[in-house]
C-alpha positions as CSV (number, residue, x, y, z in Angstrom):
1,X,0.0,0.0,0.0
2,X,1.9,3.5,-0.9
3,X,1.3,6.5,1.6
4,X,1.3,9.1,-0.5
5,X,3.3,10.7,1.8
6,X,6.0,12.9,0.3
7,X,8.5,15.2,1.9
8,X,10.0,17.8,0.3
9,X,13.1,19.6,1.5
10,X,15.1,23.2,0.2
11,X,18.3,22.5,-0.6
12,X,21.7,23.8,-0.9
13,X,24.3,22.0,-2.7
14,X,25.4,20.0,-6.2
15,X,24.6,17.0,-7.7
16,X,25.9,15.2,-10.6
17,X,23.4,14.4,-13.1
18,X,23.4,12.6,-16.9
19,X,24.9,16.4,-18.0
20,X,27.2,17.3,-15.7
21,X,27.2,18.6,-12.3
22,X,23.9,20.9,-11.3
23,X,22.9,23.2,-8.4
24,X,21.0,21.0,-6.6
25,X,18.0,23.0,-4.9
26,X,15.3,20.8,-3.8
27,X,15.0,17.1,-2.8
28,X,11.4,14.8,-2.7
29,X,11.5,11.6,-0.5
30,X,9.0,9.4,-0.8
31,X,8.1,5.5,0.2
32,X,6.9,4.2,-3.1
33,X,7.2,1.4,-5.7
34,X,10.6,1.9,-7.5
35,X,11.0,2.0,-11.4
36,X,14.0,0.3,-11.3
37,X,14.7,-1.1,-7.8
38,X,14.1,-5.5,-7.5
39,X,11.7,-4.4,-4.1
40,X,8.0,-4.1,-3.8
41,X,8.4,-0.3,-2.4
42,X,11.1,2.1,-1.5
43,X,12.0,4.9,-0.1
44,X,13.0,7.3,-2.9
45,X,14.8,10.4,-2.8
46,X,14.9,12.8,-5.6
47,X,17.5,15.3,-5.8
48,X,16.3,18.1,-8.5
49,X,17.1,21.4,-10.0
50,X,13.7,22.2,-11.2
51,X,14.4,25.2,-13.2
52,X,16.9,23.3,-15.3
53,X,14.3,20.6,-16.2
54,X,13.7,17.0,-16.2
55,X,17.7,15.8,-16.9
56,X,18.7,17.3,-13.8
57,X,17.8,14.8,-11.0
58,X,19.3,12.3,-8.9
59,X,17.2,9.2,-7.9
60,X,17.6,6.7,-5.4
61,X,15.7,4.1,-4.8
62,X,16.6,2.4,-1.4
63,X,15.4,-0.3,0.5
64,X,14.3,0.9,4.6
65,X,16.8,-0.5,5.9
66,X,19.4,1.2,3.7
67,X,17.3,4.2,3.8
68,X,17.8,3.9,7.8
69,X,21.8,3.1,8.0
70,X,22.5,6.4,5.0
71,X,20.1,8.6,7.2
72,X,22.5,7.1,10.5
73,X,25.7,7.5,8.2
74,X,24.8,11.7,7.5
75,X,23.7,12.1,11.1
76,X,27.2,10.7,12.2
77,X,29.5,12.0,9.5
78,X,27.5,15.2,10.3
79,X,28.7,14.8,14.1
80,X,32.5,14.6,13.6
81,X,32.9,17.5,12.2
82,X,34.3,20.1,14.4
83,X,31.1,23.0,14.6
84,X,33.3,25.8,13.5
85,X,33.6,23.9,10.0
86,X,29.8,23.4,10.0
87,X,28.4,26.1,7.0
């Protein structure tokens, strides 16, 4: 059964799309059946430039538990770094 459910984030940072690297500005995540994924449903993260049009996204499509241990992975990373680095 799919939620619906989609969170949307602002963004600032790149990505690297099929042309090249992009300004990445906004990011959808979603719990959803994947278009490529071998899984029932995933949680899928959209990384997008919207003004640029469709060719500049990121997908993922992860299972939870990977979902879970990246999300764990940021949060950590994010916690070794010294606050007077943090931008």
């Amino acid at each position: 059964m799919c939620t619906y459910t989609t969170e949307r984030v602002d963004l600032s940072g790149s990505a690297k799309g099929p042309n090249g690297w992009f300004t990445a500005t906004t990011a959808s995540v979603y719990y959803d059946h994947p278009v490529h994924a071998p899984a029932g449903h995933t949680l899928n993260i959209d990384v997008l430039a919207p003004k640029l049009g469709p060719s500049a996204r990121v997908a993922l499509e992860l299972s939870a538990d990977s979902a879970r241990a990246l999300a764990s992975a940021i949060v950590a990373a994010l916690g070794a770094v010294p606050s007077d680095l943090l931008e």
